[in-house]
C-alpha positions as CSV (number, residue, x, y, z in Angstrom):
1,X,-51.1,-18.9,-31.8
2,X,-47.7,-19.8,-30.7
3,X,-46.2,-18.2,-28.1
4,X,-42.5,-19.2,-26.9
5,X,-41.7,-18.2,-23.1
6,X,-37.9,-19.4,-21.9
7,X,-38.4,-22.4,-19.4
8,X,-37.2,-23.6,-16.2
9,X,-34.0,-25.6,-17.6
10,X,-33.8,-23.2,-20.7
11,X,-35.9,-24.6,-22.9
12,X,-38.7,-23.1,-25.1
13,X,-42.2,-23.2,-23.8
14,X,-44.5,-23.4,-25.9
15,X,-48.7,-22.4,-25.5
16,X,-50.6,-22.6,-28.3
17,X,-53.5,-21.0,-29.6
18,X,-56.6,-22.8,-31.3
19,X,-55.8,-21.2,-35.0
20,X,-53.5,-18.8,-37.2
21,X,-56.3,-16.0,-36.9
22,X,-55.4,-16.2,-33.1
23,X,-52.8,-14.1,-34.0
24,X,-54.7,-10.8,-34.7
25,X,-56.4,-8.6,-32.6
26,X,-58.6,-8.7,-29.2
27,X,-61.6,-10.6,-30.4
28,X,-58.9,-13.4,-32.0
29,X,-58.0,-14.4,-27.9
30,X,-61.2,-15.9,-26.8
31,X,-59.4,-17.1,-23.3
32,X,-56.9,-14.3,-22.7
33,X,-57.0,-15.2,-18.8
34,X,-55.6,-18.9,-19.6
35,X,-52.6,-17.7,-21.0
36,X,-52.1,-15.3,-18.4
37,X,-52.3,-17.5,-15.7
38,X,-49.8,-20.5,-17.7
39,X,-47.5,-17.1,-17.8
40,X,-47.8,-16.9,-14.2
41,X,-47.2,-20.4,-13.3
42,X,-43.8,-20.6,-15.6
43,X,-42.9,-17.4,-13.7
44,X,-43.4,-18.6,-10.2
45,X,-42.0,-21.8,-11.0
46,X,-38.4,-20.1,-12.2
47,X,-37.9,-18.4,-9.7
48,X,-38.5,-20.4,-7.1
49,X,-36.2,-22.8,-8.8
50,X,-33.7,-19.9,-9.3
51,X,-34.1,-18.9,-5.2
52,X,-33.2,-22.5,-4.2
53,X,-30.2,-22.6,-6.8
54,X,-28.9,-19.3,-5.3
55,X,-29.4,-19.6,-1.7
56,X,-27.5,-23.4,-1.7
57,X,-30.3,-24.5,-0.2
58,X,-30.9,-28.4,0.4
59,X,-33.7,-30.3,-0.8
60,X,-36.0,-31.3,2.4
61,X,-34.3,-34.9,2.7
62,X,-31.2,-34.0,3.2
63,X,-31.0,-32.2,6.2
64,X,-30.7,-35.4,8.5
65,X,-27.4,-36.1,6.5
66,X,-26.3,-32.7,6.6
67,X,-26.4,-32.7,10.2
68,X,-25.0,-35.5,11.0
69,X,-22.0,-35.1,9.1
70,X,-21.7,-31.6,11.1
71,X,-22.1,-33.4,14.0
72,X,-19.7,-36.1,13.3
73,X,-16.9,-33.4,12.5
74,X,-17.3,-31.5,15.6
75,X,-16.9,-35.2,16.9
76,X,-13.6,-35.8,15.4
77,X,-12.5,-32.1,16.4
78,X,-13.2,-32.4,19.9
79,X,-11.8,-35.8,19.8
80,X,-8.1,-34.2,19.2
81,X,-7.0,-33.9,22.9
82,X,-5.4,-30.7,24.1
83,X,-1.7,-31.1,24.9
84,X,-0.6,-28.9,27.6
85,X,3.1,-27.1,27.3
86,X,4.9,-26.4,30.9
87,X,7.7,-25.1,31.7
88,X,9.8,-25.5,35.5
89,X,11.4,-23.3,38.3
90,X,14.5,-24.7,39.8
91,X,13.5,-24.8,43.5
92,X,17.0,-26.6,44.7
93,X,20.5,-27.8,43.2
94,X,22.1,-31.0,44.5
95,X,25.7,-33.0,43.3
96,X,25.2,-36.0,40.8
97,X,28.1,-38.6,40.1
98,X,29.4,-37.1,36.6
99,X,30.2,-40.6,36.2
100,X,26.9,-42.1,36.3
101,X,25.0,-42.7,32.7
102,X,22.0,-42.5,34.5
103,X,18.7,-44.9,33.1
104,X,16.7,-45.0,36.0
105,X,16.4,-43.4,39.3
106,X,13.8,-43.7,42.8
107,X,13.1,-42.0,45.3
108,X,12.8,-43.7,48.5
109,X,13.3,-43.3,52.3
110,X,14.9,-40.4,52.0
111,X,17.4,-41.3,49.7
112,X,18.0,-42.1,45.8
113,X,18.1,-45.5,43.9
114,X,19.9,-45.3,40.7
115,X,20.4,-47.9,37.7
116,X,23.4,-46.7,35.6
117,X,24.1,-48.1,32.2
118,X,27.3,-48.7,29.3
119,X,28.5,-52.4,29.4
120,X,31.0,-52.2,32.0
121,X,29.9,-49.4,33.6
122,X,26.2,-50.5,34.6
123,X,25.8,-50.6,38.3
124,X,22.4,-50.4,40.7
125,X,23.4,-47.5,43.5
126,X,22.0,-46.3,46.5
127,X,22.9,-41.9,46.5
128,X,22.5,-39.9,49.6
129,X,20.1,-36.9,48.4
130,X,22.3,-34.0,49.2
131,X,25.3,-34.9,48.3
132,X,25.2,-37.5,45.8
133,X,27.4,-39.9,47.8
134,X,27.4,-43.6,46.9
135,X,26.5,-45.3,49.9
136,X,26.0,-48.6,48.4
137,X,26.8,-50.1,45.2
138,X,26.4,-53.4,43.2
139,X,28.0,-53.7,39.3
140,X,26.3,-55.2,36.5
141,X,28.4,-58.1,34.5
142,X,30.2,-56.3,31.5
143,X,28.0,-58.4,29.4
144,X,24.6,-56.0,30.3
145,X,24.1,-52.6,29.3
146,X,21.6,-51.7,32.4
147,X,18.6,-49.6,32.2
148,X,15.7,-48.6,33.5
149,X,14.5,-49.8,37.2
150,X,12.1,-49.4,39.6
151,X,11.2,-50.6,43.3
152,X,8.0,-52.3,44.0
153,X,6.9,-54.4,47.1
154,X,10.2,-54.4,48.3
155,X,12.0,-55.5,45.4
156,X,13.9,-53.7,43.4
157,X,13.5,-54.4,39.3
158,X,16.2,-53.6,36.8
159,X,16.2,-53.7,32.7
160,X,18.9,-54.2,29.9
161,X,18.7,-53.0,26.8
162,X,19.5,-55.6,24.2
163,X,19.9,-58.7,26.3
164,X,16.0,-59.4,26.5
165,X,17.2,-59.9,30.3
166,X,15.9,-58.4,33.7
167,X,17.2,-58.7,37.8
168,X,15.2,-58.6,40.8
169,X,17.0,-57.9,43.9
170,X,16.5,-57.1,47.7
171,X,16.0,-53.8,48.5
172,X,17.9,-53.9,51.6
173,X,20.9,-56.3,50.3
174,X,20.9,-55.7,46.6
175,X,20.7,-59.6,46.5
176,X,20.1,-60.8,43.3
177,X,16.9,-62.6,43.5
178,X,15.8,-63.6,40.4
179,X,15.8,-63.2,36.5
180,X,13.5,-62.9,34.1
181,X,12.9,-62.1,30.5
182,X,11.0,-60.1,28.2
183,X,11.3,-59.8,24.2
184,X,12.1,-56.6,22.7
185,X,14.4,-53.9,24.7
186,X,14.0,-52.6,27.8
187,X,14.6,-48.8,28.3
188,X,12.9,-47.3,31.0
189,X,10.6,-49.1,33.7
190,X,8.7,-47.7,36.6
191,X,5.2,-48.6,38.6
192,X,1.5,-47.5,39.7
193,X,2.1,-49.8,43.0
194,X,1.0,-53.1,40.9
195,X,2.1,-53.6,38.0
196,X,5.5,-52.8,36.5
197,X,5.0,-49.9,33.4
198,X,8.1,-50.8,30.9
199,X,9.1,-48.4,27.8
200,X,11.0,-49.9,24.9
201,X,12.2,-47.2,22.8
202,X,9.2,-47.1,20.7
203,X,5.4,-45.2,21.3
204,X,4.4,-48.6,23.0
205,X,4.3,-48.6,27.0
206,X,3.7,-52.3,28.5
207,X,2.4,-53.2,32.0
208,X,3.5,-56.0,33.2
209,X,2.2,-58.6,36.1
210,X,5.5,-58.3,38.7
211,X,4.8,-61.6,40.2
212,X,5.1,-63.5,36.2
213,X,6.0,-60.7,34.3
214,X,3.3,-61.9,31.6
215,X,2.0,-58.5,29.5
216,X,-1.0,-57.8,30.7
217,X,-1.8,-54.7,28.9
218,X,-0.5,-52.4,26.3
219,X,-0.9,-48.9,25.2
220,X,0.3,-46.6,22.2
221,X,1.5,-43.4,23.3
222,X,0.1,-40.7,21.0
223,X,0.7,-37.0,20.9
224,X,-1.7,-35.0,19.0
225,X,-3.1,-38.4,17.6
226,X,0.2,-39.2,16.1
227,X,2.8,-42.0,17.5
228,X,5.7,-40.5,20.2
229,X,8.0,-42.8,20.3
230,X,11.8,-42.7,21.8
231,X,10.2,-42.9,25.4
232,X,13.1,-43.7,27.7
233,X,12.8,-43.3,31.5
234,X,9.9,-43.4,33.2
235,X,8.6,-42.3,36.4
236,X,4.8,-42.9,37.7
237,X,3.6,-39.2,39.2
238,X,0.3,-38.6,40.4
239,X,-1.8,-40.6,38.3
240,X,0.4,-40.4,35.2
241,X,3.4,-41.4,33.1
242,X,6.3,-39.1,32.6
243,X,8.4,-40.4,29.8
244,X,11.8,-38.6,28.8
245,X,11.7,-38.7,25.3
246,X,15.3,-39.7,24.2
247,X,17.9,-37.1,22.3
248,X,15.5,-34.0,23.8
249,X,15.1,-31.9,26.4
250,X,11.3,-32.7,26.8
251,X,9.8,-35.0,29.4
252,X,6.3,-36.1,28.2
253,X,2.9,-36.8,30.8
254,X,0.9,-39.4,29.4
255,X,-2.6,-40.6,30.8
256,X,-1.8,-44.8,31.4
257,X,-5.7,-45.2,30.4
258,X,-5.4,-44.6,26.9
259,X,-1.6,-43.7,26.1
260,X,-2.8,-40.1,25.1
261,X,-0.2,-37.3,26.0
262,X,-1.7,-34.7,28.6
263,X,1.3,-32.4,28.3
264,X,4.5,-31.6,27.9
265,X,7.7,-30.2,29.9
266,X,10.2,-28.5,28.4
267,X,13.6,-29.0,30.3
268,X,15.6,-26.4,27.5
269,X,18.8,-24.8,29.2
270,X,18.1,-26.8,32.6
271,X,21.8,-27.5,32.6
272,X,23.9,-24.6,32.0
273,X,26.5,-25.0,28.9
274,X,29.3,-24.4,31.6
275,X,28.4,-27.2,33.1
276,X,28.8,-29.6,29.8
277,X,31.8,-32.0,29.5
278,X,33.0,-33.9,26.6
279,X,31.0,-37.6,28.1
280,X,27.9,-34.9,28.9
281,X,24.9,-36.6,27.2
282,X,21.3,-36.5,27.2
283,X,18.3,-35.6,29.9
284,X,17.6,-39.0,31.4
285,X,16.2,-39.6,35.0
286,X,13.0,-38.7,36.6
287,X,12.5,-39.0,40.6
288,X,9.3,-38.0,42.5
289,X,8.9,-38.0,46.3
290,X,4.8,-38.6,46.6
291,X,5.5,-37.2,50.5
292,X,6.7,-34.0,50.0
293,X,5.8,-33.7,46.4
294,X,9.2,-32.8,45.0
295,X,10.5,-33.3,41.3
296,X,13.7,-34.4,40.4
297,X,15.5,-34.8,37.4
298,X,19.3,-35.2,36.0
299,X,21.0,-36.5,32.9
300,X,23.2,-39.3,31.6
301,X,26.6,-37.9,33.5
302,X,25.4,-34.7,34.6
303,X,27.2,-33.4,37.4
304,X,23.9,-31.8,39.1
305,X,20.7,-33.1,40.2
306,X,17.4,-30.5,40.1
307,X,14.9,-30.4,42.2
308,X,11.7,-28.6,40.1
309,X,8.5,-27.2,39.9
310,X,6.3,-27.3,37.0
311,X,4.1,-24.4,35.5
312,X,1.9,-24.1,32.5
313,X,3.9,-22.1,30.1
């Protein structure tokens, strides 16, 4: 007897009999129960195979894997940091020299240290705070295009852009000091009280020793895991970097650990278009006052200096 039954993987089964005369009647099966029970078996057997197909399920040794390349992915997810958005309240108006293409500014004793920038025009100031006075003033030779600067120990450190060249003065005297060099450009500088924190125009931030002005660290600035670059000013506030992106109205916090951005401000409309002259140009200049926790901030010839407050938009 020859009995065909469709198999797991679709192919015939066969179970055969012990003769042809198997083929007729009761008393031609001897062992009815064995083919029964190889009918069972193929049964079972397809549709257990058929449940597993359906359900998607795994075979046993691949669980481990499975899970770990769950595990690894809700790694990488949680790994893209959260960047915060804020937004600012204008808590107090001030003057700003219209004239002054501003690439750095301190606050300090009270008053307001400036570095402003063009060859020609480039100067280190010292501002009264309410009404933007010059009360002292130093140019830079023609042949510099200043930029960023910052005051640490005393001394007050000043950038160029294209001349690989930086000053050191007094604070009291604006004495020239000393010079030193860097390679690259130099666009905005501040400090964390030890070293100096110098932007370039790219995603890269440098610290610097203040005493040598070796590199002793670098970091990539990265926003959403990608490269920001065009950072410009800098200002050190409360345990991070704010960097004015260049040609925006955005001003970015960045931890000095890592380089990862924390947030974002979003200075949009902070100078009103009737305030705009034909030499108007971009947001540039962050000041922060660590005793009486005020923020300010101005632009490349802006006639107005803003004090703000921050909030999480």
């Amino acid at each position: 007897m020859n009995l065909v039954q469709a198999g797991t993987g679709g192919s015939p089964v066969r179970v055969r009999g012990t003769n042809a005369a198997d083929t007729d009647g009761p008393s031609a099966r001897p062992y009815p129960w064995r083919t029964w029970l190889v009918f069972g078996l193929i049964a079972l057997t397809g549709c257990e195979r058929k449940s597993t197909a359906l359900s998607g399920a795994t075979p046993a040794s691949n669980p481990p894997a499975a899970a770990a390349s769950a595990g690894a992915g809700a790694s990488a997810v949680a790994a893209v940091p959260v960047v915060a958005t804020y937004g600012y309240q204008v808590v107090d108006v001030r003057p700003h020299d219209p004239e002054a293409f501003t690439q750095g500014l301190v606050f300090l004793q009270g008053v307001l240290f400036e570095s402003t920038g063009l060859n020609g025009h480039s100067s280190l100031r010292r501002v009264d705070l309410q009404t933007g006075r010059v009360l002292q003033k130093i140019d830079v030779s023609a042949q510099y295009f200043a930029e960023g600067m910052t005051i640490l120990d005393g001394k007050i450190y000043q950038l160029t852009w294209q001349s690989q060249k930086g000053f050191v003065y007094d604070l009291e005297t604006f004495a020239l000091k000393r010079e030193f060099t860097y390679t690259g450009e130099g666009w905005g500088l501040t400090t964390d009280g030890h070293s100096l924190i110098m932007s370039d125009g790219t995603n890269q931030i440098r610290f610097l020793d203040p005493a040598t002005f070796r590199v002793t660290r670098t970091i990539q600035v990265l926003d959403h895991g990608a490269p920001l670059p065009r950072l410009n000013e800098l200002e050190y506030v409360k345990g991070e970097i704010y960097a004015n992106i260049w040609q925006t109205q955005s001003v970015a916090r960045i931890n000095p650990a890592d380089g990862t951005v924390t947030g974002m401000i979003d200075f949009s409309g902070l100078l009103a278009p009737s305030d705009y002259r034909t030499n108007t140009d971009v947001l540039n200049g962050i000041a922060y006052d660590p005793a009486g926790d005020r923020l300010f901030v101005t632009g490349k010839n802006w006639p107005k200096l803003f004090e703000v407050r921050l909030h999480p938009k």
